[in-house]
LUMTI-506489 format. One line per field, with one value per residue: x, y, z of N, C-alpha, C in turn; residue in three letters; residue number from 1. Coordinates in nm, 4 decimals, always signed. Atoms other than C-alpha are relative to their C-alpha. Layout:
N
n_east <- (X,...)
n_north <- (Y,...)
n_up <- (Z,...)
ca_east <- (X,...)
ca_north <- (Y,...)
ca_up <- (Z,...)
c_east <- (X,...)
c_north <- (Y,...)
c_up <- (Z,...)
residuo <- (ALA,...)
num <- (NUM,...)
***
This chain:
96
n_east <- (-0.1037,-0.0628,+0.1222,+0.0023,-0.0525,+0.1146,+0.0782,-0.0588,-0.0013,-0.1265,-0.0617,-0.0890,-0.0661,-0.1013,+0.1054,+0.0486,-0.1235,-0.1063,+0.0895,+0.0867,-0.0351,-0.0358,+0.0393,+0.0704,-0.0453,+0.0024,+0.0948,+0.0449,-0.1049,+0.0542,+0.0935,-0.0751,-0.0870,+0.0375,+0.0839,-0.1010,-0.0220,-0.0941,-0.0536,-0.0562,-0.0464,-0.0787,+0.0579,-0.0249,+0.0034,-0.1073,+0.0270,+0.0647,-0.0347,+0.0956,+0.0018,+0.0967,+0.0069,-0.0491,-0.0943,-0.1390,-0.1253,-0.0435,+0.0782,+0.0251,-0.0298,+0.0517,+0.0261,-0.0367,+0.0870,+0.0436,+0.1766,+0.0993,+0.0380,+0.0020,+0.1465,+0.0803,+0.0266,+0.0657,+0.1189,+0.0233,+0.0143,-0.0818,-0.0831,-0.1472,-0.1166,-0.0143,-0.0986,-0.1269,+0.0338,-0.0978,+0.0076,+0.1079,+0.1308,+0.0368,+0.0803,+0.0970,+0.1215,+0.1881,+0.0664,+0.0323)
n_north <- (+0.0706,+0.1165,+0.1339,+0.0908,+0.1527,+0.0744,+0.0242,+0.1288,-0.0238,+0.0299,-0.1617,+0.0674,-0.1271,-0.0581,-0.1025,-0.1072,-0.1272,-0.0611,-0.1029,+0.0671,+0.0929,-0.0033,-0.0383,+0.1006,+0.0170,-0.1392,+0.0425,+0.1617,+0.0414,-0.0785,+0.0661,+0.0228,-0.0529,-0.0192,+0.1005,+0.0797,+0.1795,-0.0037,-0.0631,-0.0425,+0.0432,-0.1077,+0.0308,-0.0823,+0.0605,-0.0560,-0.1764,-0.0340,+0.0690,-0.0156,+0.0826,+0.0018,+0.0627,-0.0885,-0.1146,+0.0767,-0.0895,+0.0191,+0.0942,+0.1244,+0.0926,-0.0978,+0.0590,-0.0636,+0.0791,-0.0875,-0.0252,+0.0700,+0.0830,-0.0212,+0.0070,+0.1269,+0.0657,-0.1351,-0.0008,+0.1051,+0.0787,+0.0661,+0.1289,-0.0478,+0.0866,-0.0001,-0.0821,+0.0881,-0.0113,+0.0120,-0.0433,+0.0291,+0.0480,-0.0897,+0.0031,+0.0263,-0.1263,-0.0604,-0.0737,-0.1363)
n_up <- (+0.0724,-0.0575,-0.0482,+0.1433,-0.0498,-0.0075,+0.1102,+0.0758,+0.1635,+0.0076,-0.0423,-0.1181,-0.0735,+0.0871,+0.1423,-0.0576,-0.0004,-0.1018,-0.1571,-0.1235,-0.0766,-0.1467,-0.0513,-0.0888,-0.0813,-0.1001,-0.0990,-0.1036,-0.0743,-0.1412,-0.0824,-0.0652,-0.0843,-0.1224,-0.0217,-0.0813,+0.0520,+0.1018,+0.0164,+0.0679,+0.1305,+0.0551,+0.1556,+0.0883,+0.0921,+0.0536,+0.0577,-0.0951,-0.0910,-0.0895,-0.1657,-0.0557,-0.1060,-0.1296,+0.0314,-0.0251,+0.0744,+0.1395,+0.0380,+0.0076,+0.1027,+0.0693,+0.0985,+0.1448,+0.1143,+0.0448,-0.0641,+0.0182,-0.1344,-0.1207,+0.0093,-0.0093,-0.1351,-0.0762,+0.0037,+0.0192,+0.1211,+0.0804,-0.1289,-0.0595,+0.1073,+0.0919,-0.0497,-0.0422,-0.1083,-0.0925,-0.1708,-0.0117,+0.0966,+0.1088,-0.1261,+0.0783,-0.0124,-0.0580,+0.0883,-0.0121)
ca_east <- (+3.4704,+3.5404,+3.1951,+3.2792,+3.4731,+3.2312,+3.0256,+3.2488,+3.2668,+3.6282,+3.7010,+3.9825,+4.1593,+4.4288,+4.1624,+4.1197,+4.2960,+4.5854,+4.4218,+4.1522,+4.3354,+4.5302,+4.2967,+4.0861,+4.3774,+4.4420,+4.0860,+4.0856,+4.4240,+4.2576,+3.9833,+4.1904,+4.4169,+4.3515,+4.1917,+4.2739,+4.2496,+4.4740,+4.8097,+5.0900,+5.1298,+5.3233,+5.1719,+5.3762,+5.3653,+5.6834,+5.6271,+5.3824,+5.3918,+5.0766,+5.0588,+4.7723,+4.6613,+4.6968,+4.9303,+5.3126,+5.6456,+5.7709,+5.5324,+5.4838,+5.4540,+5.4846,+5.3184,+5.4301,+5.2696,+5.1288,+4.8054,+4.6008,+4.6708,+4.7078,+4.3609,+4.2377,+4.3498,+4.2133,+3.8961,+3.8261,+3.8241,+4.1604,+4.3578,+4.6521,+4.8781,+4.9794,+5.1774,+5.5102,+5.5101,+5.7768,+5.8341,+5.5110,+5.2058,+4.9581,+4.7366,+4.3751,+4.0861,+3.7641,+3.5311,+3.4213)
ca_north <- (-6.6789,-6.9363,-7.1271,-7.1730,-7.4311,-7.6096,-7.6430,-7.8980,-7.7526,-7.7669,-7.4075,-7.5047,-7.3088,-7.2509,-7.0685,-6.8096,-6.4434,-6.3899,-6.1070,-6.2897,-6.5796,-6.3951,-6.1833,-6.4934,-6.6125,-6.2815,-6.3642,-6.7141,-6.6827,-6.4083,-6.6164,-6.8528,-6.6322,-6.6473,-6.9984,-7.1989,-7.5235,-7.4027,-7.4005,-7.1713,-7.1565,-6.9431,-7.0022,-6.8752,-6.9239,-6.8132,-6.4285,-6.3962,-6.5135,-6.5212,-6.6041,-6.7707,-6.9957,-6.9241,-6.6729,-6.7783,-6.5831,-6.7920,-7.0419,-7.3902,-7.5418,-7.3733,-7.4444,-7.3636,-7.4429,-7.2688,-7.0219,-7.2163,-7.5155,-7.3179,-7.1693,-7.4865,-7.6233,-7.2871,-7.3288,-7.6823,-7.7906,-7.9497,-8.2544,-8.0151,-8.2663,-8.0948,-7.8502,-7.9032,-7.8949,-7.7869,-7.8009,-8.0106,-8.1890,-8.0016,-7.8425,-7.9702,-7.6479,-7.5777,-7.5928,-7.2314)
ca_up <- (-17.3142,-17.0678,-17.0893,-17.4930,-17.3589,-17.2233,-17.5085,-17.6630,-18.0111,-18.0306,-17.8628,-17.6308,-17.3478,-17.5884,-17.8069,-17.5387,-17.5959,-17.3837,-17.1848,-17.0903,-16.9868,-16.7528,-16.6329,-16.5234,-16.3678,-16.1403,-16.0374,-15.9483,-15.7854,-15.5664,-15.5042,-15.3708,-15.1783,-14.8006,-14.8404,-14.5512,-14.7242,-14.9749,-14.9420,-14.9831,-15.3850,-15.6190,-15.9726,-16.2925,-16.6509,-16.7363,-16.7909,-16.5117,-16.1230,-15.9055,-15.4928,-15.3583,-15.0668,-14.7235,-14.6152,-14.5633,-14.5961,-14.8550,-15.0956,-15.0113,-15.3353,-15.6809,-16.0050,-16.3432,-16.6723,-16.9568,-16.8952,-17.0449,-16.7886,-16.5026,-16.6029,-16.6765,-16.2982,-16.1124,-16.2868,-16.2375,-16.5923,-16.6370,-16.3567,-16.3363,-16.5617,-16.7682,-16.5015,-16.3406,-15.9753,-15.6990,-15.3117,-15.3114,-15.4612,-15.6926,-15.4126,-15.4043,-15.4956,-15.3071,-15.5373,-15.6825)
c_east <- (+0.0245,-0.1184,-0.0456,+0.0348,+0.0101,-0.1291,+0.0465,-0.0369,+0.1177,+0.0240,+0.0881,+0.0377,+0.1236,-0.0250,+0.0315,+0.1063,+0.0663,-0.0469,-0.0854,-0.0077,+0.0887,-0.0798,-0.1073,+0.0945,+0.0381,-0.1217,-0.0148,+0.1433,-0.0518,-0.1184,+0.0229,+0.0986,-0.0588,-0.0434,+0.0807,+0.0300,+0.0892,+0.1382,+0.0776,+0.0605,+0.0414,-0.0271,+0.0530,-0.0295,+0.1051,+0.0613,-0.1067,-0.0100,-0.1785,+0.0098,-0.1805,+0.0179,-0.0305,+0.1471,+0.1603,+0.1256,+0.0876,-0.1032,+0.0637,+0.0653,-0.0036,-0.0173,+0.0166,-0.0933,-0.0475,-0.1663,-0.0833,-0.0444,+0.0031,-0.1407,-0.1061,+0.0072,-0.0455,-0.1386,-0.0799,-0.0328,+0.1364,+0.0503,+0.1244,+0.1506,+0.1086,+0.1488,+0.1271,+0.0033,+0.1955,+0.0012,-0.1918,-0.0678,-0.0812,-0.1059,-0.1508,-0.0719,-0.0864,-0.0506,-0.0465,-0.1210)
c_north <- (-0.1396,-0.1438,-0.0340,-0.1053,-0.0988,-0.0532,-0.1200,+0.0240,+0.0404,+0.1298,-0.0616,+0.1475,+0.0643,+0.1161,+0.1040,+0.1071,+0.0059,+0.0726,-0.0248,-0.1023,+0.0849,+0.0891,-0.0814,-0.0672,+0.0877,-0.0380,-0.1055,-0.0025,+0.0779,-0.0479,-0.0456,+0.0287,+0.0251,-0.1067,-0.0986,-0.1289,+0.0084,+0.0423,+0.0985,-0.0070,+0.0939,-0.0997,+0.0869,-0.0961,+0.0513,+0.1262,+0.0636,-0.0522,+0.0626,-0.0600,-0.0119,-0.0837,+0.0812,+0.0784,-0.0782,+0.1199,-0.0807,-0.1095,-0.1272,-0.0274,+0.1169,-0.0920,+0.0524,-0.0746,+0.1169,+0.0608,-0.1037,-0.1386,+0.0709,+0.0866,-0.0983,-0.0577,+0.1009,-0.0056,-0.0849,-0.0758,-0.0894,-0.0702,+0.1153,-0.0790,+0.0092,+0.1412,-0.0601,+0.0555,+0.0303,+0.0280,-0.1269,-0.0636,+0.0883,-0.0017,-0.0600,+0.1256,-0.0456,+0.0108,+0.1658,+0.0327)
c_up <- (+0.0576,+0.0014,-0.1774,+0.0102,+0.0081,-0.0822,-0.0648,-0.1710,-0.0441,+0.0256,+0.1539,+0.0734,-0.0568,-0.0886,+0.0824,-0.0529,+0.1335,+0.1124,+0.0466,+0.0810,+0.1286,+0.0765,+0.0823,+0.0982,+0.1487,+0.0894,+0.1125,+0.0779,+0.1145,+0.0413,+0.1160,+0.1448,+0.1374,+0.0407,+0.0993,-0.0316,-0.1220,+0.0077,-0.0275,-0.1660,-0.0381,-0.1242,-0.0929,-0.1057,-0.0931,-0.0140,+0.1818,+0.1214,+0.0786,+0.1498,+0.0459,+0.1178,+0.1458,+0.0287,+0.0859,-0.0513,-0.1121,-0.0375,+0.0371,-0.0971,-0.1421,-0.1292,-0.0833,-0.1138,-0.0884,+0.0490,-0.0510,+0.0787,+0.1449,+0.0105,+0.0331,+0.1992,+0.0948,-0.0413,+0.0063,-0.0846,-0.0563,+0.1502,+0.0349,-0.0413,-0.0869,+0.0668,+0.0460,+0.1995,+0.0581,+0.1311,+0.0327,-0.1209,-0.0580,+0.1066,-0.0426,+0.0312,+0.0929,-0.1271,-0.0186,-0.0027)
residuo <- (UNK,UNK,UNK,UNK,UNK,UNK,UNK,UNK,UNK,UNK,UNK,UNK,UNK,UNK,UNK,UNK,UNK,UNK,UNK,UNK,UNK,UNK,UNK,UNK,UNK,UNK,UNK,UNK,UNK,UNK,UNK,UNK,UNK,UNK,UNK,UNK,UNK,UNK,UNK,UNK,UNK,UNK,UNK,UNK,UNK,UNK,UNK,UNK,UNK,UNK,UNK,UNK,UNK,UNK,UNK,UNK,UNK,UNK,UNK,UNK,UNK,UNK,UNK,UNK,UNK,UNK,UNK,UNK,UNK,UNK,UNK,UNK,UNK,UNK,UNK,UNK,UNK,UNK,UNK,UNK,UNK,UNK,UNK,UNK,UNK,UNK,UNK,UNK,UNK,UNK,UNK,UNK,UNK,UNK,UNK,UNK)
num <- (1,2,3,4,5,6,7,8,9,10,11,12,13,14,15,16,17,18,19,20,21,22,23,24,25,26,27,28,29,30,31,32,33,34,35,36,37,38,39,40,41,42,43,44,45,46,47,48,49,50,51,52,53,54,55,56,57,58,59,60,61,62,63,64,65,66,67,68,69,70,71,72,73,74,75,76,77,78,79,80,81,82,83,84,85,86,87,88,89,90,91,92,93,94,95,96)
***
């Protein structure tokens, strides 16, 4: 689903179904999670809350936004622009 995308035939991250947007997020937040170059974050999208980064008793920074941008900035296809940031700057990824 996620490498329709990339095709550039107007299938956006908005296109995606619900359940497979957050179930890519679950992933890439547990990618993430433990990464020492990645801050403490706390990623929701209103309904749902994810923790990644390195490990901390409370998050750093947290990012909100709809899935489809907080997909987009976890999977390195979108700047992260489009989120709203707090406690912090919009961490930078490791590539995946």
């Amino acid at each position: 689903e996620l490498h329709h995308v990339d095709l550039g035939i107007g299938y956006e991250l908005e296109d995606l179904p619900a359940e497979f947007s957050q179930r890519e997020i679950d992933f890439l937040a547990a990618r993430f999670s433990g990464h020492p170059d990645v801050p403490p974050t706390r990623l929701t999208d209103g309904t749902h809350a994810w923790r990644t980064g390195r490990e901390a008793t409370e998050p750093e920074v947290t990012v909100s936004g709809p899935a489809p941008e907080l997909l987009g900035w976890l999977a390195g296809r979108r700047d992260g622009s489009g989120l709203t940031l707090q406690g912090g700057p919009l961490p930078a990824l490791p590539p995946l």
